[in-house]
VOGU-3710 file (C-alpha; in Angstrom, 3 decimals, decimal comma):
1> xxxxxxxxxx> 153,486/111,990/94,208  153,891/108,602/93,089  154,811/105,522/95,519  158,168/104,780/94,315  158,213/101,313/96,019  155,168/100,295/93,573  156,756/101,379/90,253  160,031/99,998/90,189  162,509/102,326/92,766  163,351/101,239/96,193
11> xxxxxxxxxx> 163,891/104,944/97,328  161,009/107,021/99,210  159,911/109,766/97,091  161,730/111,712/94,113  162,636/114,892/95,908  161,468/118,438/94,103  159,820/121,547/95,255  157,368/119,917/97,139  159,023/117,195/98,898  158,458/118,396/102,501
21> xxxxxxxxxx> 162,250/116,552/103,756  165,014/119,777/104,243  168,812/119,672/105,890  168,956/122,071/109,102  168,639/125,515/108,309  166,731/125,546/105,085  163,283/127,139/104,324  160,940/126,609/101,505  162,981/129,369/99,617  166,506/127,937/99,716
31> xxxxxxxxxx> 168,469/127,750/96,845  170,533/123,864/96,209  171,623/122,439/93,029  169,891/119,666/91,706  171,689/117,071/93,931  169,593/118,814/96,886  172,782/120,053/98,123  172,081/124,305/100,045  173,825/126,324/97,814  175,865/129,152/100,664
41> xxxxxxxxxx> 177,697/130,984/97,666  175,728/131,699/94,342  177,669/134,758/92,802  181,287/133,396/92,945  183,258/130,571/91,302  186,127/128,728/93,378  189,293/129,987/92,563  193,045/130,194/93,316  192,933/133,570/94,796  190,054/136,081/94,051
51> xxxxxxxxxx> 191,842/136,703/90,380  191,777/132,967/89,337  192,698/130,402/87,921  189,617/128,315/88,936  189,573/124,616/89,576  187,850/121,768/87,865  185,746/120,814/91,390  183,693/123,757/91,261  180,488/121,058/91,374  178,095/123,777/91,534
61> xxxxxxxxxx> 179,469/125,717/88,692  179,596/122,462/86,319  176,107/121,457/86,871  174,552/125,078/86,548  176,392/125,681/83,040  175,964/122,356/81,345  172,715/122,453/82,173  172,436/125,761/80,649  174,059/124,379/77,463  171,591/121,711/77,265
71> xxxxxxxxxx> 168,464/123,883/78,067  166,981/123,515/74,541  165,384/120,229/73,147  165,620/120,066/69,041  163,514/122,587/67,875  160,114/121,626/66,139  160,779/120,614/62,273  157,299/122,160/61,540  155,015/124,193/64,003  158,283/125,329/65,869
81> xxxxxxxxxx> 156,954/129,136/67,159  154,020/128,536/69,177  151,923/129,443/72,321  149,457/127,762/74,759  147,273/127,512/77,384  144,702/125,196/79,894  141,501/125,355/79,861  138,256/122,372/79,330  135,900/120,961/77,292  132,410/120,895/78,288
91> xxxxxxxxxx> 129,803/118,577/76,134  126,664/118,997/75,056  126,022/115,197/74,810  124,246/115,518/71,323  125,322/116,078/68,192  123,551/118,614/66,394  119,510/117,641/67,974  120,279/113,618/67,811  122,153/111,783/71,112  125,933/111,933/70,621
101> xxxxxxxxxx> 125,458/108,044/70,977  123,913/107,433/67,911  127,407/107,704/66,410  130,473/108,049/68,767  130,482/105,808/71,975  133,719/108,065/73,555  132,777/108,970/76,648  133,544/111,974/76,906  130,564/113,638/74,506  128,058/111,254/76,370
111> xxxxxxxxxx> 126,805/113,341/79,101  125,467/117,026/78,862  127,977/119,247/81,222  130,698/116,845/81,242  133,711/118,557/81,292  137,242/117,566/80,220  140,560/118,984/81,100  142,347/120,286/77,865  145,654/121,838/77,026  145,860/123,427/73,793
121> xxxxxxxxxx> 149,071/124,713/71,969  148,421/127,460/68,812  151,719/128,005/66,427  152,745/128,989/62,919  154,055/126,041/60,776  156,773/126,830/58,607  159,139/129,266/60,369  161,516/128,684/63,341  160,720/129,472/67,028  161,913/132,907/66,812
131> xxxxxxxxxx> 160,334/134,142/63,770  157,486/136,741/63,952  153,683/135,519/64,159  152,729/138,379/61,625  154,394/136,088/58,842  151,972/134,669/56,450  151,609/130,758/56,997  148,942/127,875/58,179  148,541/128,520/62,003  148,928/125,326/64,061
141> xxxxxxxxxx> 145,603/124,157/66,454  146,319/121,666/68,985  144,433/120,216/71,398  144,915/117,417/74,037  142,102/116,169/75,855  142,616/114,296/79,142  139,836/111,938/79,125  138,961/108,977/81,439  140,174/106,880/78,589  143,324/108,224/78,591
151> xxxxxxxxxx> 144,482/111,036/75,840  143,148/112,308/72,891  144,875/114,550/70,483  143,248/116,469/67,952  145,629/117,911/65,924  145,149/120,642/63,151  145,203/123,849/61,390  143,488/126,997/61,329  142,452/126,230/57,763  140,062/123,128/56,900
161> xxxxxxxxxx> 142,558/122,308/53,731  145,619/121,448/53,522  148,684/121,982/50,295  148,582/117,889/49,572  146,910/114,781/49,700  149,779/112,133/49,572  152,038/112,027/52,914  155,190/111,239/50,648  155,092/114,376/49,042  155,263/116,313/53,055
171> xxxxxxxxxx> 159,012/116,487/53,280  159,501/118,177/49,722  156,488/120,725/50,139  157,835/121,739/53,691  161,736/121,989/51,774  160,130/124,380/49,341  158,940/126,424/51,793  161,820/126,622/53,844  164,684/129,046/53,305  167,181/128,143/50,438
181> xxxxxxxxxx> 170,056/125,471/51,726  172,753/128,278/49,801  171,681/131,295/50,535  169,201/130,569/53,835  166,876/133,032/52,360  163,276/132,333/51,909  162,675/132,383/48,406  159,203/132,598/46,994  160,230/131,152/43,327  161,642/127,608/45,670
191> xxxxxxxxxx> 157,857/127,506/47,194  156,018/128,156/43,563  158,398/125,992/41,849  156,967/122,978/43,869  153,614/124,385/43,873  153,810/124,791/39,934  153,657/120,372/39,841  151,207/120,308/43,258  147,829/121,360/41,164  146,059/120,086/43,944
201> xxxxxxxxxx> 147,402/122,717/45,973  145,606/125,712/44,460  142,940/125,820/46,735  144,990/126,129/49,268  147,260/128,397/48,010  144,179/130,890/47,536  143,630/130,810/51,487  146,952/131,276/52,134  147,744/134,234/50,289  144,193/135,802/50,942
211> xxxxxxxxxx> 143,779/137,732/54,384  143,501/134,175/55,701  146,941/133,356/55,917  147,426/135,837/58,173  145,097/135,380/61,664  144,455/138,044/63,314  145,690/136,575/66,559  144,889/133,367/68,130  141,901/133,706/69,731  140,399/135,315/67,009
221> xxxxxxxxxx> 140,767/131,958/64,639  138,903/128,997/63,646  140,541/125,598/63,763  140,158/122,362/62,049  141,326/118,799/62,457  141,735/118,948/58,527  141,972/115,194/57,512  138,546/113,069/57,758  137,763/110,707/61,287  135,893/108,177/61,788
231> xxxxxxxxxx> 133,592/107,882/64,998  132,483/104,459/66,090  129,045/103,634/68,158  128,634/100,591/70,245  127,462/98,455/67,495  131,046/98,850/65,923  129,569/101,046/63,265  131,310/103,712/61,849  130,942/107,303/59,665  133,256/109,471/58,348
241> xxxxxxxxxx> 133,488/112,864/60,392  135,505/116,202/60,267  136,139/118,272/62,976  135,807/122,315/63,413  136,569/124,817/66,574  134,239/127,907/65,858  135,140/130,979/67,929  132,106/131,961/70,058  132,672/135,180/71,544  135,894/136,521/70,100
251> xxxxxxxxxx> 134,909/136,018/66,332  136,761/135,960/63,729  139,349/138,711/62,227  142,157/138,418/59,641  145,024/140,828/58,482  146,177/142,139/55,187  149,791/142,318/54,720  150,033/146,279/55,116  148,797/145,704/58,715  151,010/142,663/59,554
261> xxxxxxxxxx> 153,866/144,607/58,574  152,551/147,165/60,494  152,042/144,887/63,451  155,738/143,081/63,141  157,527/146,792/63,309  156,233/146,843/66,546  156,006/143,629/68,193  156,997/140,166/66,218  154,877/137,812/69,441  151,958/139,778/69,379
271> xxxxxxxxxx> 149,730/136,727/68,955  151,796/135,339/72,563  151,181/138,247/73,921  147,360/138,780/73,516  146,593/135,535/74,246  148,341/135,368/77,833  146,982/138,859/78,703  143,264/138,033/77,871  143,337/134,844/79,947  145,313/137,066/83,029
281> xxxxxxxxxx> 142,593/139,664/82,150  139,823/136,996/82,802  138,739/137,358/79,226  138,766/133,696/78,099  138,260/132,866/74,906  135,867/129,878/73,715  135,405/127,787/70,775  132,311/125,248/69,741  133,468/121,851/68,717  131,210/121,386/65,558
291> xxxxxxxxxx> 131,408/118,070/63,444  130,670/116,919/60,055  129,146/113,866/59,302  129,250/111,559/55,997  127,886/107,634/55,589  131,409/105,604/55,646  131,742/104,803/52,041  132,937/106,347/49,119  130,028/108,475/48,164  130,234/108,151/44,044
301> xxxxxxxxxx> 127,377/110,982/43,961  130,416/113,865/44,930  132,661/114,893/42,526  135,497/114,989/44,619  136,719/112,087/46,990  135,452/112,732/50,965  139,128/111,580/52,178  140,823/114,219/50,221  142,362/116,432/52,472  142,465/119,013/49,757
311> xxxxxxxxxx> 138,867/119,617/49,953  135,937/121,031/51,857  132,664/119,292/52,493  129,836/121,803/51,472  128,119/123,428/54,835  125,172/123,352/53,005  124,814/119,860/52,589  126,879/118,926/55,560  126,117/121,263/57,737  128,267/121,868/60,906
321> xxxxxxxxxx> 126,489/119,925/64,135  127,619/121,126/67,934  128,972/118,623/70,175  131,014/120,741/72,586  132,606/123,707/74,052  135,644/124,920/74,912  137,106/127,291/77,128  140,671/128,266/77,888  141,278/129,700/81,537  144,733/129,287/82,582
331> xxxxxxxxxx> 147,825/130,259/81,362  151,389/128,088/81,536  153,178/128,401/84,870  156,547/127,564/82,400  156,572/127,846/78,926  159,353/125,400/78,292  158,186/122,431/80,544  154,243/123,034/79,402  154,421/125,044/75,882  157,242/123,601/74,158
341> xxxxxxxxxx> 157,684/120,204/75,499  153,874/119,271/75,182  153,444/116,702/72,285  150,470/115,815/70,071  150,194/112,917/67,880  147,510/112,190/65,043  147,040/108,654/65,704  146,200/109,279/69,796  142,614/108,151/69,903  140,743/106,895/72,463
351> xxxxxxxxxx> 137,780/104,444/72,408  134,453/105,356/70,146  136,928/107,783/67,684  138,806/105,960/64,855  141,297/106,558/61,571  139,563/107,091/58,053  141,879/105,690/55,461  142,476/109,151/54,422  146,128/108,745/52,887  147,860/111,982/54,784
361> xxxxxxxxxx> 145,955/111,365/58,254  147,868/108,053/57,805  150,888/109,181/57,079  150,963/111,915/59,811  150,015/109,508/62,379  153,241/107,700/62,261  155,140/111,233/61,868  154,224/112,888/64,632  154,789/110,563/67,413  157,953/109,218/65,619
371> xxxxxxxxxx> 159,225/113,177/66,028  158,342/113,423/69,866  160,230/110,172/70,808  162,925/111,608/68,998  162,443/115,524/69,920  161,641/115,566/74,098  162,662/111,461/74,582  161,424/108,146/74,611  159,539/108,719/77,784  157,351/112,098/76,899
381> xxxxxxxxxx> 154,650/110,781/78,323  156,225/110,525/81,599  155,901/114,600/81,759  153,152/115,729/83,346  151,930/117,894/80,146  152,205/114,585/78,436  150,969/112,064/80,834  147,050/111,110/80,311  145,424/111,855/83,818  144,345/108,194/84,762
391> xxxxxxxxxx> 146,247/105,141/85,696  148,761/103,750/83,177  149,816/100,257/83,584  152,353/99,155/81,117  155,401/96,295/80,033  157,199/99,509/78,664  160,691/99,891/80,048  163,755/101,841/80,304  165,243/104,440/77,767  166,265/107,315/78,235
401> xxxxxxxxxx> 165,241/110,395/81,292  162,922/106,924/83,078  161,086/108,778/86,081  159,335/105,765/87,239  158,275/102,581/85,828  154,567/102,062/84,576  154,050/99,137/86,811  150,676/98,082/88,263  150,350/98,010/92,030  150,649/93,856/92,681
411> xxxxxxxxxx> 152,075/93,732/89,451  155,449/91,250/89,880  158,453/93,078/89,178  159,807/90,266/87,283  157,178/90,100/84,499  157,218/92,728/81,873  155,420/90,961/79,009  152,194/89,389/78,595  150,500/87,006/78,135  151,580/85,272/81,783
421> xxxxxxxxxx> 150,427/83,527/84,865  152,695/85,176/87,215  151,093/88,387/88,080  151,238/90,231/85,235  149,250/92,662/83,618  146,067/91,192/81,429  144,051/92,760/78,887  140,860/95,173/78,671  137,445/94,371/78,381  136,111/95,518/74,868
431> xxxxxxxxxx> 133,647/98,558/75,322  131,915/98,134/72,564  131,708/95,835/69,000  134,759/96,246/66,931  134,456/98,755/63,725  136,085/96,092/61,001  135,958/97,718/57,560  136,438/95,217/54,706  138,729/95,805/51,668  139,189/94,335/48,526
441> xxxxxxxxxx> 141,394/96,101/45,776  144,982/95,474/44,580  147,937/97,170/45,826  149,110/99,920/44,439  150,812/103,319/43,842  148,313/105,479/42,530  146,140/108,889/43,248  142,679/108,893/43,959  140,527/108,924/41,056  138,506/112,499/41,984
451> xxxxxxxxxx> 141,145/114,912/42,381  139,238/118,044/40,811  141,718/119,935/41,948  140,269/124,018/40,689  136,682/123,716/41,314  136,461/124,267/45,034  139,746/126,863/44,696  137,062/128,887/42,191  134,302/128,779/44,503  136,753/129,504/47,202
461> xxxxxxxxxx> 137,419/132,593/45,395  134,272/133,909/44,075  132,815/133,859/47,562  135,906/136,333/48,798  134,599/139,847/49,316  135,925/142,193/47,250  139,078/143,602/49,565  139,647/139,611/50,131  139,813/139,110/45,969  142,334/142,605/45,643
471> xxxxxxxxxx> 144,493/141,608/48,417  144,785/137,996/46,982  145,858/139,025/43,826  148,233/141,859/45,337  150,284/138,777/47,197  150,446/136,286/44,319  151,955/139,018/42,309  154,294/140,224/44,717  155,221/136,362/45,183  155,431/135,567/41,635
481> xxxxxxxxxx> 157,133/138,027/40,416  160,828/137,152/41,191  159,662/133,430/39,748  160,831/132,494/36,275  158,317/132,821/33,410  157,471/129,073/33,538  156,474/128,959/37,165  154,617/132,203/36,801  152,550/130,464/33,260  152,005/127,096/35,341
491> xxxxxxxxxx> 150,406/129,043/38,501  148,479/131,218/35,822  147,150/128,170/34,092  146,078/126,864/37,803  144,368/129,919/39,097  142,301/130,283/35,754  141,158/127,163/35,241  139,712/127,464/38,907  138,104/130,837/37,501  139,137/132,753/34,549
501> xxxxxxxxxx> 139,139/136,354/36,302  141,105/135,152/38,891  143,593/134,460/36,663  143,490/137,317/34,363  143,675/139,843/37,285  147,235/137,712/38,052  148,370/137,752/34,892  147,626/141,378/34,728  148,947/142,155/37,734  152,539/140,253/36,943
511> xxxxxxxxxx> 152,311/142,073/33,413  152,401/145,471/35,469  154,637/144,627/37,785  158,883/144,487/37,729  158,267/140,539/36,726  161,917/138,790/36,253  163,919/141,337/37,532  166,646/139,495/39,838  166,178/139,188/43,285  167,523/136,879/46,511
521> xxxxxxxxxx> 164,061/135,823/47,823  161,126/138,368/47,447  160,800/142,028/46,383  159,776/143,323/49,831  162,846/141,652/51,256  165,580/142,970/49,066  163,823/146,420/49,505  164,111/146,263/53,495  167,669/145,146/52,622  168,787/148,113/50,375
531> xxxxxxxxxx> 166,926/150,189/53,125  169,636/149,230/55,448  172,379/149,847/53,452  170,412/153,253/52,665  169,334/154,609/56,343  172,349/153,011/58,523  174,382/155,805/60,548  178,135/155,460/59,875  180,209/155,881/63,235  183,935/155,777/63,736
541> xx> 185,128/152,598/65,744  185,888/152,278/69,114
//
């Protein structure tokens, strides 16, 4: 428990559960209100006689129920259903056969063994916090590392692609995707329609609609920070890296969309579920940290740029190098306070790890932060699943939910800026050269010269397995076909131009199917609809 005396209060302690001070009579166990006051009567308003009315005093009453009403922060615009758990990180201190040091001077993948407290939240991305996991969508892969340095957030997807490559484009993909502002029904035709300009989507598209856009569960996935890193040595010099969780134990398993449905009839937070009862069961689950590596520049021998989030770097000739492993052991002892109010940010890097100029990283890095000021408060990283565990000294003040001030201890009370002479707080020593790259273009609004946006969507495809190429083509047809005959052409043109069969077996698949026939969102959901209507019991009222 923190000093109050050093951090700005003149009070002893902060009260809670484990502040050891109690009125007579009470026990570890009593109930009070949050004002610390013993609560004698908690089944019973005060009231004018045992029928009522009641009066406004009823203290008790007033702060149980407006607390109640204000139990929920704003929900998550993206990422919103999720699930989590503790666990750590434990390095190798190589990369691949060569010393981690060679490239990355962050501590924390220096020494073999080394291991790292970590906190890692999985989620879907699109839907809302009570919509089934079974629904097919990117799954979100969090993870926040409390290292001596102070926090590190690697943020990411199942998937190692993403739908875009240009940050301005994030708040019309995600409106596409989201249910209709009219109707509030999801609409596949809204998500093609935006899809049908996005070319450099395609790829991803034919993840997301193959068995991978539906994980298994969450231990059973791989994750990926998705945009391209940079990691910086002592020297200051820098390479471009991308980062990959491998399961190690659990492997890997997908669903087709018979089985999800199967799956959601029966339970809609069955990835929750089996991920808190194989950690309670002792059977953790463990992922390698694997990395990437490119020269920092803009490698003209590619045909695609290595900062396009849209793309994969070939295994082959970037082959995936060990760094680390980690292990989650411990579930939440509150989902709200650890689960839903833990928040990740792109841009929270600690010393030896650095930004690429990759376009979307960029963008994200302001987004995500910006959202958790906004979402949990200004001070979210005064909550404990927030707060980096290591001193924090900062000229930060006030706003709103303050729990203590980030003050030094000998720090003057007075001075909450620097540079000063009076006591304040002074600046860190570097820890290694400064990474400075150099630029020299105009600026501009413009897209990257290398999109190539079918070739790796082809290859993508032609190294499916045959089930993974029929159930593909089974869920773009059963998407497309309540889209109107230009979307449907435009997606047709995509997928064949990234390989001819795959788009003949859509066309021919739309040609056989109802194609155009009017529906409110998809064909699956206006058949569960006229099911109701169908299989509902009539009863007399009441």
């Amino acid at each position: 428990m923190k000093d109050n005396h050093s951090n700005g209060t003149s009070v002893e302690g902060v009260g809670g559960s484990l502040d050891e001070r109690r009125s007579p009579g009470e026990t570890d166990t009593t109930l009070t209100d949050r004002q610390g006051h013993p609560i004698t009567d908690n089944q019973n308003i005060r009231t004018v006689g045992n029928r009522g009315p009641s009066t406004l005093e009823n203290y008790h009453f007033i702060e149980k129920i407006s607390h109640f009403d204000r139990e929920r922060i704003p929900e998550r615009v993206v990422h919103a259903r999720g699930a989590g758990a503790h666990g750590y990180f434990e390095a190798y201190g190589k990369v691949g056969d060569e010393p981690v040091a060679r490239y990355t001077r962050a501590k924390l993948f220096q020494e073999a063994g080394k291991r790292t407290p970590v906190f890692v939240r999985f989620s879907t991305v699109v839907h809302g916090g009570h919509s089934p996991e079974t629904l097919r969508d990117p799954r979100g892969f969090a993870t926040k590392f409390y290292t001596e340095d102070g926090n590190w957030d690697l943020v990411g997807n199942n998937l190692k692609i993403f739908f875009i490559r240009d940050p301005l484009k994030f708040p019309d993909m995600v409106h596409s995707f989201r249910p209709d502002p009219v109707t509030h029904l999801n609409d596949p035709e809204r998500m093609f329609d935006f899809l049908a300009g996005t070319p450099e989507a395609t790829h991803m598209v034919t993840f997301v609609f193959s068995p991978w856009g539906i994980p298994a569960n969450y231990r059973q996935m791989q994750g990926s920070g998705v945009n391209t890193y940079k990691w910086v040595n002592a020297d200051g010099e820098a390479v471009l890296v991308k980062y990959h969780w491998e399961p190690l134990k659990q492997g890997i398993k997908n669903l087709t969309q018979r089985e999800a449905e199967g799956i959601q009839a029966k339970n809609y937070s069955h990835a929750t579920q089996d991920l808190y009862e194989a950690i309670e069961r002792g059977e953790f689950p463990e992922w390698e940290l694997c990395v990437q590596i490119l020269s920092d520049d803009e490698h003209p021998e590619l045909d695609f740029d290595p900062l396009d989030p849209t793309k994969l770097w070939d295994q082959e000739r970037f082959p995936f190098l060990p760094v680390g492993k980690m292990v989650l052991d411990r579930n939440p002892e509150n989902y709200f306070a650890e689960v839903e109010q833990a928040a990740f940010g792109t841009g929270v890097l600690v010393d030896g790890l650095d930004f690429s100029d990759d376009k979307l990283l960029q963008g994200r890095t302001f987004s995500y932060s910006d959202t958790q000021r906004h979402r949990v408060g200004t001070n979210y990283l005064q909550l404990p699943i927030n707060a980096p565990k290591k001193h924090v000294a900062t000229n930060q003040r006030d706003g709103q939910m303050t729990y203590y001030v980030d003050r030094a201890e000998g720090q003057s009370p007075h001075v909450n800026y620097e540079p000063s002479l009076l006591d304040g707080l002074t600046e860190a020593k570097p820890q290694g050269k400064d990474h400075e790259p150099a630029y020299q273009a105009k600026l501009v609004r413009d897209k990257i010269d290398r999109t190539n946006d079918f070739k790796q969507a082809g290859e993508t495809y032609r190294k499916f397995e045959d089930w993974e190429r029929d159930e593909l083509i089974d869920n773009l047809v059963a998407a497309l076909q309540v889209c109107r005959p230009s979307i449907r052409q435009r997606m047709i043109d995509y997928f064949t131009q990234a390989d001819p069969e795959y788009g003949r077996h859509v066309a021919e698949g739309l040609a056989q199917a109802d194609a155009g026939s009017p529906h409110l969102g998809s064909v699956s959901a206006q058949q569960g609809a006229d099911l109701a209507e169908r299989m509902g019991h009539r009863t007399d009222g009441y």
